[in-house]
VEXNUPA-692918 format. One record per residue (C-alpha): x, y, z; residue in one letter; residue number from 0. Coordinates in steps of 0.2 Angstrom, whole numbers, plus 2048, in hexadecimal, padded with zeros to 3 digits. Layout:
east_north_up_code_pos
X_Y_Z_A_NUM
...
***
This chain:
east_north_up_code_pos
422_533_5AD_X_0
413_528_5A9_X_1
413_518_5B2_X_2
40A_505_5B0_X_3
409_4FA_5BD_X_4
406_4E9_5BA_X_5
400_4DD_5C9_X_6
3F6_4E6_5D7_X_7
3F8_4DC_5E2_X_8
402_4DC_5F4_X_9
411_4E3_5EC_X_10
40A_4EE_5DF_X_11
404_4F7_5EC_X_12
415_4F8_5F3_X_13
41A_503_5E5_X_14
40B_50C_5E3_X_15
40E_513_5F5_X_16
41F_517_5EF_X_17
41D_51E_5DC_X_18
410_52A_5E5_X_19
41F_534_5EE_X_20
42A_535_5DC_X_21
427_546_5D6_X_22
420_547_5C4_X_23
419_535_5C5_X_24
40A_531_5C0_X_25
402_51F_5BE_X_26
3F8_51D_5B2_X_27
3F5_50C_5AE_X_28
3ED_4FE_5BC_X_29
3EF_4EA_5B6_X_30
3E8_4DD_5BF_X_31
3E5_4CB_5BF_X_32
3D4_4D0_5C4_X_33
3C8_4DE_5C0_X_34
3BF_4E2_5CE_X_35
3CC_4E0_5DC_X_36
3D9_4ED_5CD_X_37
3CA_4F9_5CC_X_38
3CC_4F8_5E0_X_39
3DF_4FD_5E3_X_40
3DC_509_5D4_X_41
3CF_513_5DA_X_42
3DA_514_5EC_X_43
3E7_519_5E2_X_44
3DF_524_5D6_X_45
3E3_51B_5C7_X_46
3D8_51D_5B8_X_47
3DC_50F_5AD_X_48
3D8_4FE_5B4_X_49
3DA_4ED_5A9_X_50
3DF_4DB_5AA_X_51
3E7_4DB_599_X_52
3F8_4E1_59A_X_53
3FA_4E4_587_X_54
3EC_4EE_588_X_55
3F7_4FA_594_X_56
406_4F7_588_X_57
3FD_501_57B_X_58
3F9_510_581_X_59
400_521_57F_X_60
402_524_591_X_61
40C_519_597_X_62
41D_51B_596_X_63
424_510_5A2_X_64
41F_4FE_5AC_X_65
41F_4F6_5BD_X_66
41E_4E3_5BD_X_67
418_4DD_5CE_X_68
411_4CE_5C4_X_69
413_4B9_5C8_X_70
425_4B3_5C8_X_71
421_4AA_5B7_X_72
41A_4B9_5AD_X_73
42A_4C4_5B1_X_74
434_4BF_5A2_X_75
426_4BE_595_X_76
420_4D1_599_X_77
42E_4D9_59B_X_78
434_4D5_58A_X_79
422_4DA_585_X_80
425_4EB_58D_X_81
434_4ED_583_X_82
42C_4E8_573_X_83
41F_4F4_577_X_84
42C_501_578_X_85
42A_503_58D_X_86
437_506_59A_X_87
436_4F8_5A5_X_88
439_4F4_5B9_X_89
434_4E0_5BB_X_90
433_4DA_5CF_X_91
43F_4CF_5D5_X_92
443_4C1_5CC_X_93
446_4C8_5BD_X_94
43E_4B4_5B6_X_95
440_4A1_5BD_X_96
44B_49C_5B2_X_97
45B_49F_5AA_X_98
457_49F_598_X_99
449_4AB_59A_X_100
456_4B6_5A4_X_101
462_4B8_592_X_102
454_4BA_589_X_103
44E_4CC_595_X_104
460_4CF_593_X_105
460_4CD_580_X_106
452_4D8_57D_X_107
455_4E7_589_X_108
467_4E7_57D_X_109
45C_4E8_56F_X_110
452_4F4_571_X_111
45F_501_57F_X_112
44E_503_58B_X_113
450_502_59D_X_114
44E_4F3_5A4_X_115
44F_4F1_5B8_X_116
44C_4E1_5C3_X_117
445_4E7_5D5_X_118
455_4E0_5DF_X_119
44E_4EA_5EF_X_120
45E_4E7_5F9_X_121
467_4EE_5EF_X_122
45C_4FF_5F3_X_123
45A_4FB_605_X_124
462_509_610_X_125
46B_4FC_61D_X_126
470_4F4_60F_X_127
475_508_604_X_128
480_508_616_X_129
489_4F8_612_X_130
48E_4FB_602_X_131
492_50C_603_X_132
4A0_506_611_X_133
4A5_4F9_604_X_134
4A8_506_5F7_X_135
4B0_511_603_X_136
4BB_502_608_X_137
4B6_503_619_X_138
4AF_4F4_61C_X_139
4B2_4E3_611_X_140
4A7_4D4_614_X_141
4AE_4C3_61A_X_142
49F_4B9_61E_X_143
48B_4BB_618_X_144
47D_4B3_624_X_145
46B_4B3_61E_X_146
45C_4AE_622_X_147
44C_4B0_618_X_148
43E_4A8_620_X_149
42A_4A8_61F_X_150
41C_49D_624_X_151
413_49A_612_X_152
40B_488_610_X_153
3FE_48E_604_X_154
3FE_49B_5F4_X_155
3FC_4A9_600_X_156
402_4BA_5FE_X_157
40C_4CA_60A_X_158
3FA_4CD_60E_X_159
3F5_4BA_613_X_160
3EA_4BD_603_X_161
3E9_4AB_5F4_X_162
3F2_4AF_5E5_X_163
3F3_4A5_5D5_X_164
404_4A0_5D6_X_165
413_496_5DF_X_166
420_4A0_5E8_X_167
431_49B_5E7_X_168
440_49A_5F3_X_169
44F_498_5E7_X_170
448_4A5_5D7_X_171
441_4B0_5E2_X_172
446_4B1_5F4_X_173
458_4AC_5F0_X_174
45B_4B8_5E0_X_175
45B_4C7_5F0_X_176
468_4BE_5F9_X_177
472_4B8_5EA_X_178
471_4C9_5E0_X_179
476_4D3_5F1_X_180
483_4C7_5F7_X_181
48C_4CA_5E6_X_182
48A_4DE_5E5_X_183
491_4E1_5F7_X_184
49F_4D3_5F6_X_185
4A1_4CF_5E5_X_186
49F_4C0_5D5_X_187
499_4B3_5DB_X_188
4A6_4A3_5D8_X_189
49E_494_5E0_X_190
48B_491_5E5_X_191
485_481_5ED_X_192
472_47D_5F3_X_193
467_46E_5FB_X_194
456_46E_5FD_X_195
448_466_608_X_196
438_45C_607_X_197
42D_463_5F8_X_198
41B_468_5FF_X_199
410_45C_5F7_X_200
403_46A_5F0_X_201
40E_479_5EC_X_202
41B_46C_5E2_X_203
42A_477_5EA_X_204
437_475_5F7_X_205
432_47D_608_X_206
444_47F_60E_X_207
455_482_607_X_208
466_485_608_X_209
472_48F_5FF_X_210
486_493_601_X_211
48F_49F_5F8_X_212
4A1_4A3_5F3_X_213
4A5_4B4_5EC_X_214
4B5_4BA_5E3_X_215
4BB_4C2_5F0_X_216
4BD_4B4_5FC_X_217
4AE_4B8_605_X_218
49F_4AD_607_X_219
48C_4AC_60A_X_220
482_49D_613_X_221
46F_49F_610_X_222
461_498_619_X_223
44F_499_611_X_224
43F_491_618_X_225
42C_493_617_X_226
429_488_626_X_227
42F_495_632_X_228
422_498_63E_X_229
42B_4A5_646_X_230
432_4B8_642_X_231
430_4B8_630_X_232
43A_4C1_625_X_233
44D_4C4_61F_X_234
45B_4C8_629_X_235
46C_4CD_623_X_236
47C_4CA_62D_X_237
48C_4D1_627_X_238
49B_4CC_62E_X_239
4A9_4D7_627_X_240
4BD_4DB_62B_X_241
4B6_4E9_635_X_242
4A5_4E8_63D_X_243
496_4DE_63A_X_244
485_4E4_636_X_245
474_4DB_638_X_246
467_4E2_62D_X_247
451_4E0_62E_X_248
44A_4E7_61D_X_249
44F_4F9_61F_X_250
456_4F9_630_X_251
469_4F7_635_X_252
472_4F2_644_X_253
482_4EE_649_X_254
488_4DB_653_X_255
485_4E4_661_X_256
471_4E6_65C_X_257
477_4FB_65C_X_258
469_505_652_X_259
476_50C_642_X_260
46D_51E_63E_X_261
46A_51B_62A_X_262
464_52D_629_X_263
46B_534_619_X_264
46F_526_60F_X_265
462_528_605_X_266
451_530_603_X_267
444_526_609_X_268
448_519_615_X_269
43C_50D_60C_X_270
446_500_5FE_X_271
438_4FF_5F3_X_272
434_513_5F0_X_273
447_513_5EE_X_274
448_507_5E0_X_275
43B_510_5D8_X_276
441_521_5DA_X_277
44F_519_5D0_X_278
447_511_5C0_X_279
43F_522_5BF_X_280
44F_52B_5C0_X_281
458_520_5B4_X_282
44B_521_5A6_X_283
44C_533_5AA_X_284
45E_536_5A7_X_285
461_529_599_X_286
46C_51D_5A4_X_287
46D_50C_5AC_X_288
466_50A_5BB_X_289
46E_500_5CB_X_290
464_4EF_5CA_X_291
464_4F1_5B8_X_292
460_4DF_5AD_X_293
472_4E0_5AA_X_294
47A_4E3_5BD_X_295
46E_4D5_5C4_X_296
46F_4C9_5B5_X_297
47E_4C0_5BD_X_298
473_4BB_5CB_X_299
467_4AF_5C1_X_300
476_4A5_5B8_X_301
47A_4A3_5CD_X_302
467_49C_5D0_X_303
467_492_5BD_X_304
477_488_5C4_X_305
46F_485_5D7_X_306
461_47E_5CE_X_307
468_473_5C5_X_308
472_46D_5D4_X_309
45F_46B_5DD_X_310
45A_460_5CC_X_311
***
């Protein structure tokens, strides 16, 4: 399997630390916004291609698949140009920033029958795997969601304190984990309310926000976002369920009494993002949709159209 990977940034490297332990994976395509930096990560990587044009990736014979770790805004617009170039196609959360770009990835991975994944990590998470294979086990049902994603970001800075070119966002892409995840483990979503804080004066966005959730089961979700926390950073999950409650940091899983749950064997790799790549590969591979396909996570961005509309 020949793969691209577009955005070498913070998070492409991400991926580039997890495709390297997929067997028969080879990348062979670097795009990044710029040359030098690209050739940089390449050469760690051992990549031999390196451009800033993603077309120019799009047209070679070598390339049989792409990696989107690009800006929220180009999501949409490049993956349908994967697509149309005739590429598999795995996009990083969020799938785009708004809900008429969302149909319109939709709308094309239905034309053309390629794979189209949106990188919903959660869903790949082992603390989170555990969750949900309780759920389908009927073990375990969730009553009660409690969230917290929280950062300390006042400029365009990124994981690795670095500038980047472009404005994060708390409700199309901090939220759509939250949203997407709340729905897979407890099902459709049925009722969504948000409010929002001051906006920053220079990034033009709301710093803080809150969101509530009503799935079809009954159960809800309360979601706190903020990038004034100055404080542990991060999300954390709490899962309040008719049997036992969980807490789970990224790949790590407790129970309410802070009790270490041993995740060995749920999947493996204990790392969300290799997992979520080991599974695009595998899809493309075996002709199937994937978990976190285009079409499982698309109900989450008709969720964030209606909350941002709500926020005006």
């Amino acid at each position: 399997m020949r793969v691209a990977l577009a955005g070498a940034g913070a998070f492409g490297e991400k991926h580039l630390d997890g495709l390297k332990n997929i067997d028969g994976v080879t990348v062979t395509s670097l795009v990044g916004r710029e040359l030098e930096p690209t050739k940089a990560v390449a050469q760690k990587y051992g990549i031999g291609h390196v451009t800033t044009d993603l077309h120019e990736t799009l047209s070679r014979d070598d390339v049989d698949a792409v990696i989107l770790c690009t800006p929220t805004q180009m999501h949409a617009a490049q993956a349908i140009a994967c697509m149309d170039a005739g590429k598999h196609v795995e996009v990083e959360i969020p799938l785009a920033d708004s809900w008429d770009d969302a149909q319109a990835v939709l709308a094309k991975q239905r034309e053309t029958g390629l794979v189209c994944m949106v990188g919903h990590t959660r869903r790949f998470n082992p603390s989170h795997q555990f969750v949900h294979n309780r759920i389908q086990a009927g073990e375990f049902n969730v009553q009660q969601m409690d969230v917290q994603t929280y950062f300390f970001r006042r400029k365009n800075i990124n994981a690795k304190g670095q500038p980047r070119s472009w404005t994060d966002h708390l409700l199309w892409h901090h939220a759509a984990h939250t949203v997407d995840l709340f729905a897979y483990q407890a099902g459709k979503i049925v009722e969504a309310h948000a409010m929002q804080g001051p906006i920053h004066a220079d990034l033009g966005i709301a710093m803080d926000m809150s969101i509530q959730l009503k799935s079809e089961t009954g159960a809800i979700c309360t979601l706190s976002l903020s990038f004034n926390n100055d404080g542990p950073l991060g999300t954390f999950f709490r899962y309040i369920g008719d049997s036992a409650t969980y807490i789970a940091r990224y790949d790590d899983l407790v129970n309410g009494k802070e009790e270490p749950i041993d995740l060995a064997g749920v999947a493996v790799s204990n790392n969300g993002i290799e997992l979520q790549d080991r599974e695009f590969i595998s899809a493309i591979r075996e002709g199937r949709e994937p978990n976190s396909s285009v079409a499982q996570v698309f109900d989450c961005y008709r969720v964030l159209g209606e909350l941002e509309q709500q926020l005006g």
